[in-house]
C-alpha positions as CSV (number, residue, x, y, z in Angstrom):
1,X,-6.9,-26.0,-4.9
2,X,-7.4,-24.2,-1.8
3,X,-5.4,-20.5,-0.4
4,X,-1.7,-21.1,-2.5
5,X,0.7,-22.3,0.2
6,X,3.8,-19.6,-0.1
7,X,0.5,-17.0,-0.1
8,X,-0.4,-18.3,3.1
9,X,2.6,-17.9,4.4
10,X,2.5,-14.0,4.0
11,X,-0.5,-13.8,6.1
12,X,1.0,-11.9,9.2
13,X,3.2,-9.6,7.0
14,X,-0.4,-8.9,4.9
15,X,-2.1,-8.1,7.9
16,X,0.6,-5.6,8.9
17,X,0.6,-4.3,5.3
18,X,-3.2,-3.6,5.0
19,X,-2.6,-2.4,8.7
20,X,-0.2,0.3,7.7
21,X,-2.5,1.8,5.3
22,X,-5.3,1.9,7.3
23,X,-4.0,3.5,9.9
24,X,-2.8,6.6,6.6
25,X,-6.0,6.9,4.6
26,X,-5.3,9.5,2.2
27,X,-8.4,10.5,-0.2
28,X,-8.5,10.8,-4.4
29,X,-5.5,11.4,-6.4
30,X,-4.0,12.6,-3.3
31,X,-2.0,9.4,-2.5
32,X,1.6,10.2,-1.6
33,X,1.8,7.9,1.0
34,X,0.0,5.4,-0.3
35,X,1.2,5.7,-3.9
36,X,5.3,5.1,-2.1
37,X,4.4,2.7,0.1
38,X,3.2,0.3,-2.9
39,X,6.1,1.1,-4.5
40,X,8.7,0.2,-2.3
41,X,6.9,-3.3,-1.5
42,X,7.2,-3.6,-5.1
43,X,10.5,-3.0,-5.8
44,X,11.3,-4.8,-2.8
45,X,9.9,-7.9,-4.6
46,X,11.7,-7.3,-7.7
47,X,9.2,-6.4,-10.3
48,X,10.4,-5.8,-13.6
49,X,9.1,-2.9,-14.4
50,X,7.6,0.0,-12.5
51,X,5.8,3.3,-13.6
52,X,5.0,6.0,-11.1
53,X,2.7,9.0,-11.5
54,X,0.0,7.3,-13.7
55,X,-3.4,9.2,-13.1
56,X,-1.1,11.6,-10.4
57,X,-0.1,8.8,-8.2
58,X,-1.6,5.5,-10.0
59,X,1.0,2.9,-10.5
60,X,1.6,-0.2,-13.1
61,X,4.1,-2.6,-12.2
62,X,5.2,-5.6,-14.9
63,X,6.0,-8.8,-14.0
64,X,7.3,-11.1,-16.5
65,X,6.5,-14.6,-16.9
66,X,9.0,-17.3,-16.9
67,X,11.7,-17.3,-19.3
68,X,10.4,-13.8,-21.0
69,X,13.3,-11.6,-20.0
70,X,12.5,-9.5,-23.2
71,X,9.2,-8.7,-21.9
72,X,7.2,-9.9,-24.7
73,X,3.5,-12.1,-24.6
74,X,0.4,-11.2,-23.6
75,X,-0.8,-9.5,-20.6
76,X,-3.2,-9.7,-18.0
77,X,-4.0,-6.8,-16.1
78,X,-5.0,-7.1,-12.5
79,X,-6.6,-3.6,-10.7
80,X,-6.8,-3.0,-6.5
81,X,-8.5,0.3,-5.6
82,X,-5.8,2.6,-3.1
83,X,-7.9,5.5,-2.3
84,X,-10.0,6.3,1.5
85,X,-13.0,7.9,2.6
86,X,-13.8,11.6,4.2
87,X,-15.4,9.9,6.8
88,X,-14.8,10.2,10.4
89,X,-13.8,6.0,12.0
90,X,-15.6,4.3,14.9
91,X,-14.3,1.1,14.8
92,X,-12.3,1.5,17.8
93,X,-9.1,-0.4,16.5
94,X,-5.8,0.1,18.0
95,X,-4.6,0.6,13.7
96,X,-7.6,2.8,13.3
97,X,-7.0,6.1,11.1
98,X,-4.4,8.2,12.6
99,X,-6.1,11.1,10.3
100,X,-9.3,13.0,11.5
101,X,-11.9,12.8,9.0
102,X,-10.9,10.1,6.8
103,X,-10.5,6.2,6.9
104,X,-10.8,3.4,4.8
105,X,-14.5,2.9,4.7
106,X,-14.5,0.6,1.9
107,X,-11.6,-1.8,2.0
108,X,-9.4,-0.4,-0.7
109,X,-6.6,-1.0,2.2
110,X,-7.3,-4.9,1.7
111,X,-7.7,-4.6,-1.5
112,X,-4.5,-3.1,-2.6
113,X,-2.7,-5.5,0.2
114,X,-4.7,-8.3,-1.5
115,X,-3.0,-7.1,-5.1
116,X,0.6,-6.5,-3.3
117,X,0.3,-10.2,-1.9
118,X,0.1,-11.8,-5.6
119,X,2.7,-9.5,-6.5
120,X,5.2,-11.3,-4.2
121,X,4.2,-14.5,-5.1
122,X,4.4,-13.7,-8.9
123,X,7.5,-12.0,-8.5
124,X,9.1,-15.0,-6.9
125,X,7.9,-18.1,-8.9
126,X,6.7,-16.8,-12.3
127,X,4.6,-20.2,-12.9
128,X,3.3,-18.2,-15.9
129,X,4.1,-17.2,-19.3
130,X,4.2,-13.4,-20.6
131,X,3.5,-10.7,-18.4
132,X,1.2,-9.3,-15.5
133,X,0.4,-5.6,-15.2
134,X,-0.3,-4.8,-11.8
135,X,-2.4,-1.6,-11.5
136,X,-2.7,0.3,-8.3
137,X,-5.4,3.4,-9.3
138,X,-6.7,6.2,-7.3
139,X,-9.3,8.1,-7.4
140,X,-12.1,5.4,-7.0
141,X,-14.4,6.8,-4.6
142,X,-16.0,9.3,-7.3
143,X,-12.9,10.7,-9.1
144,X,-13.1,8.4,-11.8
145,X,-9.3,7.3,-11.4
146,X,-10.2,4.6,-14.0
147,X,-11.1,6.6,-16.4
148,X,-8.4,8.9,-15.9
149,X,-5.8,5.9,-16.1
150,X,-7.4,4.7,-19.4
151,X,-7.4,8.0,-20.5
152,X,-3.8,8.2,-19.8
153,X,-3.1,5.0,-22.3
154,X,-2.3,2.4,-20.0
155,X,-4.2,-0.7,-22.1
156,X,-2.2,0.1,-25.2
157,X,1.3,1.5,-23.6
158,X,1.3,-1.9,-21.0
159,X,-0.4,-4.2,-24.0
160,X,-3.3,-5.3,-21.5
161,X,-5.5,-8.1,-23.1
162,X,-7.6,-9.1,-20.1
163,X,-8.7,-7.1,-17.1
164,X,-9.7,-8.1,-13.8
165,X,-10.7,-7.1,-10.1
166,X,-11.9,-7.6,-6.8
167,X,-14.1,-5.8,-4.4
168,X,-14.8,-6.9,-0.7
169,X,-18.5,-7.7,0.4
170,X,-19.6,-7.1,4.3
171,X,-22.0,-9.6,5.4
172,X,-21.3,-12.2,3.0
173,X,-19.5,-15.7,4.2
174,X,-15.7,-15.4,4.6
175,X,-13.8,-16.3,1.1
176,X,-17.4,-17.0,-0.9
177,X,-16.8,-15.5,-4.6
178,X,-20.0,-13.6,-6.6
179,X,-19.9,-12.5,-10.0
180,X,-22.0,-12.9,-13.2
181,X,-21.5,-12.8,-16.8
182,X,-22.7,-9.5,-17.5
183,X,-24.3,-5.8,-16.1
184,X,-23.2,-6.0,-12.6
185,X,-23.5,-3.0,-11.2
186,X,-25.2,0.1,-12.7
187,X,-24.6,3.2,-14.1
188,X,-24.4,6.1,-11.9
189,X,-25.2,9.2,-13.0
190,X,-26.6,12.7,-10.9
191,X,-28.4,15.6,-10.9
192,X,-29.0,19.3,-9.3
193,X,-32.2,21.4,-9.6
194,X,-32.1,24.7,-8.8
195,X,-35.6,26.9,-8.4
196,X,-35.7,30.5,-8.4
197,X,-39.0,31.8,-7.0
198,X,-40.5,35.3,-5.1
199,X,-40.0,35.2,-1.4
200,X,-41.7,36.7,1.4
201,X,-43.6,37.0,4.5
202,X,-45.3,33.5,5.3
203,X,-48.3,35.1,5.9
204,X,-49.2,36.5,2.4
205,X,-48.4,33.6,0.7
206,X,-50.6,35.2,-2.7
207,X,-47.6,37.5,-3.1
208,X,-44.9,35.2,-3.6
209,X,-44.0,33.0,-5.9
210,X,-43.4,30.0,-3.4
211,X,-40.3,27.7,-4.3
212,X,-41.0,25.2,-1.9
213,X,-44.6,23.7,-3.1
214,X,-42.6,24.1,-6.7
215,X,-40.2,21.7,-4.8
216,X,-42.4,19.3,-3.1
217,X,-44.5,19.0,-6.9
218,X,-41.0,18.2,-8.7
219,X,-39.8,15.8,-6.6
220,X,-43.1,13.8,-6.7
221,X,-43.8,13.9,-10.1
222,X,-39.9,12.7,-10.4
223,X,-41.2,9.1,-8.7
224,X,-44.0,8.8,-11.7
225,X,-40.6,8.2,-14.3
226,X,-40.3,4.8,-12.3
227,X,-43.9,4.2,-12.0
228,X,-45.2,5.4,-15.2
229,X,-42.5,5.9,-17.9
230,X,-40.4,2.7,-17.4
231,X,-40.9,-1.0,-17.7
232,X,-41.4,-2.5,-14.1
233,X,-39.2,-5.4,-14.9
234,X,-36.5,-3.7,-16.0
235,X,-34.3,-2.1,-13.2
236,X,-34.0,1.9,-12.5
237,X,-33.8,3.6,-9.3
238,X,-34.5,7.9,-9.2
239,X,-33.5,8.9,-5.4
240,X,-34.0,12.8,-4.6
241,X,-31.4,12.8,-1.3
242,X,-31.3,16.2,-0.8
243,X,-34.0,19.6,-0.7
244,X,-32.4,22.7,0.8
245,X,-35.0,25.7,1.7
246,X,-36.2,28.3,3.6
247,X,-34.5,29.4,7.2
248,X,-37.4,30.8,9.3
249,X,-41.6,29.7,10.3
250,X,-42.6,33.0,8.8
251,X,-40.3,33.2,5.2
252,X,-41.9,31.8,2.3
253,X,-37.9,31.8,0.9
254,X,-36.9,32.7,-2.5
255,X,-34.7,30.0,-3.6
256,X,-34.7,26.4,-3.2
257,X,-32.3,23.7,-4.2
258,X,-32.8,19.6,-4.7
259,X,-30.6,16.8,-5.9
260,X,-30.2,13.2,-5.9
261,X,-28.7,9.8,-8.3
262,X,-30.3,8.2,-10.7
263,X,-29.2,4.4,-11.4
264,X,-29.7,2.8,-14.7
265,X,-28.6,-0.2,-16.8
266,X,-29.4,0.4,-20.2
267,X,-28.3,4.1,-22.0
268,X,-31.7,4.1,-23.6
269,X,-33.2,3.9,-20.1
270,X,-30.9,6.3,-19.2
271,X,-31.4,8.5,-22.2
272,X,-35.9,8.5,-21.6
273,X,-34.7,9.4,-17.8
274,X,-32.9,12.7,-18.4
275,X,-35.5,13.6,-21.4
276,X,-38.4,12.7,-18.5
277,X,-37.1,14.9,-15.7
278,X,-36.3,17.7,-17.8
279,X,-39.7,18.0,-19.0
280,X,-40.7,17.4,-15.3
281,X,-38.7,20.3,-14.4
282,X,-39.8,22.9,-16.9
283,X,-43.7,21.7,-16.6
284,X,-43.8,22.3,-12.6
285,X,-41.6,25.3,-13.1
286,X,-44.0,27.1,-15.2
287,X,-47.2,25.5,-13.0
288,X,-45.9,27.2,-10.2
289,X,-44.8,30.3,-11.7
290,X,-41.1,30.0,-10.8
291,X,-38.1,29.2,-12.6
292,X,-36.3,26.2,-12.5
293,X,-32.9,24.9,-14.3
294,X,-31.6,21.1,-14.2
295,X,-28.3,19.8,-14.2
296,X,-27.7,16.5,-14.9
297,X,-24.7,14.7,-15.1
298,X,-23.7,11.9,-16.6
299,X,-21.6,9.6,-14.3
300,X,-19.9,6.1,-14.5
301,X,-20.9,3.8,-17.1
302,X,-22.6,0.1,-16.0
303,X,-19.6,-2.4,-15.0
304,X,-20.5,-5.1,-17.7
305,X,-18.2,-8.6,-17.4
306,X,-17.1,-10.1,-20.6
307,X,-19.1,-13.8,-20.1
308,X,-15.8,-15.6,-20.9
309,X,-13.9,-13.7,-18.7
310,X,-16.6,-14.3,-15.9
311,X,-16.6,-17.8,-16.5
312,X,-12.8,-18.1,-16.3
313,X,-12.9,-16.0,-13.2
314,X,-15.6,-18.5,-12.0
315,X,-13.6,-21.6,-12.4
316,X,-10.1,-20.4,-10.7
317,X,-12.2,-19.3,-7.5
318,X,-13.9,-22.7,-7.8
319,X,-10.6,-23.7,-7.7
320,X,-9.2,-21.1,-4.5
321,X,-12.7,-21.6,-2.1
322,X,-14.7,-24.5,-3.7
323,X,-17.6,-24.8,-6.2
324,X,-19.8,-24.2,-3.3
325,X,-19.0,-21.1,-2.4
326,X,-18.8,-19.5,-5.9
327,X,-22.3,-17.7,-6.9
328,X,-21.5,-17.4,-11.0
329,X,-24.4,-15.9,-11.6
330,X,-26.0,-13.2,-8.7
331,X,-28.2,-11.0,-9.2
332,X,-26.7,-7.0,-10.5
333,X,-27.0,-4.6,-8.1
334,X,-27.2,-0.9,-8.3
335,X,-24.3,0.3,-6.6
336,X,-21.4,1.4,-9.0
337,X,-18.0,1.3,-10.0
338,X,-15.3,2.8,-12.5
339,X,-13.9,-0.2,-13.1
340,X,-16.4,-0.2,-15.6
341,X,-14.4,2.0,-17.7
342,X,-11.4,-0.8,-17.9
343,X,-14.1,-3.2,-18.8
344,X,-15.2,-0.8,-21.4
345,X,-11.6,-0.7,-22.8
346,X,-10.8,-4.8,-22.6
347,X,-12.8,-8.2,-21.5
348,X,-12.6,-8.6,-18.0
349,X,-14.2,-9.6,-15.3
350,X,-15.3,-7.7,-11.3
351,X,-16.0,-10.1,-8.6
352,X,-16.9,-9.6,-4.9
353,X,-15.3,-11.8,-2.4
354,X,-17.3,-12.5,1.2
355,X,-15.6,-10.8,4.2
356,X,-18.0,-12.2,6.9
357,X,-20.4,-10.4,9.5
358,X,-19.7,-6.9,10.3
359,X,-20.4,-3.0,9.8
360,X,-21.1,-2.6,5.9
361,X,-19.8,-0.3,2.8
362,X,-19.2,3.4,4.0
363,X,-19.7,3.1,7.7
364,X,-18.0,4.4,10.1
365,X,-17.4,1.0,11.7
366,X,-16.4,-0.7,8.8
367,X,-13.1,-2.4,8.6
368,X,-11.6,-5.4,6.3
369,X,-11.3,-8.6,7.3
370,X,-7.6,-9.4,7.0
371,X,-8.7,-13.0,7.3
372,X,-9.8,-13.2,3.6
373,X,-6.3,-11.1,2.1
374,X,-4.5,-14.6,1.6
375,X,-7.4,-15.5,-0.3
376,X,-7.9,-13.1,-2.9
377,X,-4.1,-13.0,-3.7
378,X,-4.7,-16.5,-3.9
379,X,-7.3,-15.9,-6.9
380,X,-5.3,-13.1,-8.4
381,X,-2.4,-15.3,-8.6
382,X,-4.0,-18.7,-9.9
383,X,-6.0,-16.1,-12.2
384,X,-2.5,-15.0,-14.4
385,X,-1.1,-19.1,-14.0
386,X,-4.7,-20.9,-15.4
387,X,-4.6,-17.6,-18.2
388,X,-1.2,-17.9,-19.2
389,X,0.2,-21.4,-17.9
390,X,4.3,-21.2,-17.9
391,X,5.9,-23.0,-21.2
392,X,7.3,-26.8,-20.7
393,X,10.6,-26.9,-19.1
């Protein structure tokens, strides 16, 4: 079964929804906009239910199956990403962000059009049996809306069962489906070092107590946790992105400051990392006579798919784009996600759907193909019909 017919139909209306919101990025929980202009396609498609103010300006909108007027069965829970980017745009588009300094980056515009488009078609022929929860979070681009929306109850107050969503992928062919049946995408997780040392004049280096060779030693003995403390086969990634020092050719500077992310899969991985660096930290500290404190911090769990619910997913977008263009088992990447904290609360599933050639994740020339919107409202909708077929007329 390819794109659903009535779907296709919304195509141009769609494009003009996922338009609308690129051209008003709004960033984190800070999604007025956003957050009403959901909710009045919503309520223009006569949902059944519809809670506001979840996680600030989250939203869960029920949609009840046929013949289930009392609201009773169980649920499937599908999830669209609504938040943008601080990032200034350079795609050039006539829609483009109408808001200097932020934009949607990352295709949370099509996804949340993507989610809106399954509502309508839900909403109108309710070929299913119990209920859909529709969640609309914010927050995804490093607020941990997730989190805060499962914090806030919403498996056990909506009765979610199953969880599911979608994520766009640049550079992969239009409408092509990747998943796997487990660790997806890592954990995230960061850290800060600040060194305290004894500045002075560049030229009498022997009185100082130089935080900058402290630096440079720290963040090469933090490359030996990948080469020397961890299994080669298993995946980790430690990235120092940042060393702030000095400000003149002649100041041996008294403070300097480095950070970076850490990606990992397994918590005891995880748990030999932050025991590694700390020791890391303290040993070049005192072989440099300076002093030096860590923060780490803990970030977003690994997205891990329930195998059932991956190979469910699998079939229906078999079903939506064709056997051939379904990948049920790529490879996990390091990149992260807090959907891995609704996968932590219920089975479920993440796939990416191809968007074609163009700009990738986070660029300034990034923007989502509208051509592939029909499509994953297409899965989301044959997802809650295969899951919960409608009862015999």
């Amino acid at each position: 079964m390819p794109v659903l017919n009535r779907i296709a139909g919304y195509a141009d209306e769609m494009t003009a929804w996922r338009r609308h919101l690129h051209q008003h990025p709004e960033l984190q929980f800070d999604l007025g906009q956003t957050a009403a202009f959901v909710a009045e396609r919503l309520r223009a498609f006569g949902v059944d239910e519809l809670h506001e103010g979840i996680a600030r300006t989250g939203i869960v909108a029920i949609i009840n199956g046929r013949g289930n007027a009392a609201g009773q069965g169980p649920t499937i829970g599908l999830r669209a990403d609504m938040d943008a980017l601080p990032i200034i745009e350079a795609t050039g588009k006539d829609y483009a962000s109408g808001t200097p300094g932020k934009m949607h980056a990352c295709g949370h515009d099509g996804h949340t059009t993507m989610l809106l488009g399954a509502a309508k078609y839900l909403a109108e022929t309710r070929n299913f049996s119990g209920r859909v929860a529709l969640i609309f979070q914010p927050a995804e681009e490093g607020g941990r809306g997730a989190k805060v929306m499962v914090d806030e109850g919403i498996m056990d107050r909506f009765g979610i069962a199953q969880v599911y969503a979608l994520h766009n992928s640049p550079n992969v062919p239009v409408g092509a489906f990747q998943t796997n049946p487990g660790p997806l995408m890592a954990a995230v997780d960061a850290f800060d070092i600040r060194i305290k040392g004894r500045g002075g004049h560049g030229a009498n280096p022997h009185l100082t107590a130089d935080p900058v060779i402290a630096a440079v030693g720290i963040v090469q003995a933090l490359q030996s946790i990948v080469s020397r403390n961890h299994n080669a086969i298993e995946d980790l990634v430690v990235s120092v992105t940042q060393i702030h020092t000095g400000s003149a050719h002649n100041v041996i500077p008294a403070d300097a400051y480095i950070n970076g992310t850490v990606r990992t899969f397994d918590p005891a991985v995880q748990a030999m990392v932050m025991r590694r660096m700390a020791e890391i930290v303290a040993g070049q500290a005192a072989s440099f006579a300076v002093e030096a404190t860590l923060d780490y911090q803990q970030g977003d769990p690994a997205t891990v798919n329930d195998p059932a619910c991956a190979a469910f997913a699998v079939e229906v977008a078999s079903e939506v784009s064709g056997a051939a263009n379904v990948d049920g088992d790529c490879p996990r990447e390091m990149g992260a996600e807090d959907f891995s904290y609704m996968l932590q609360a219920r089975p479920g599933a993440y796939l990416f759907i191809g968007q074609g050639e163009g700009a990738g994740l986070h660029h300034p020339a990034y923007d989502f193909n509208d051509e592939i919107a029909p499509i994953g409202a297409s899965f989301f909708a044959r997802l809650v019909e295969r899951a919960q077929p409608a009862p015999a007329a």
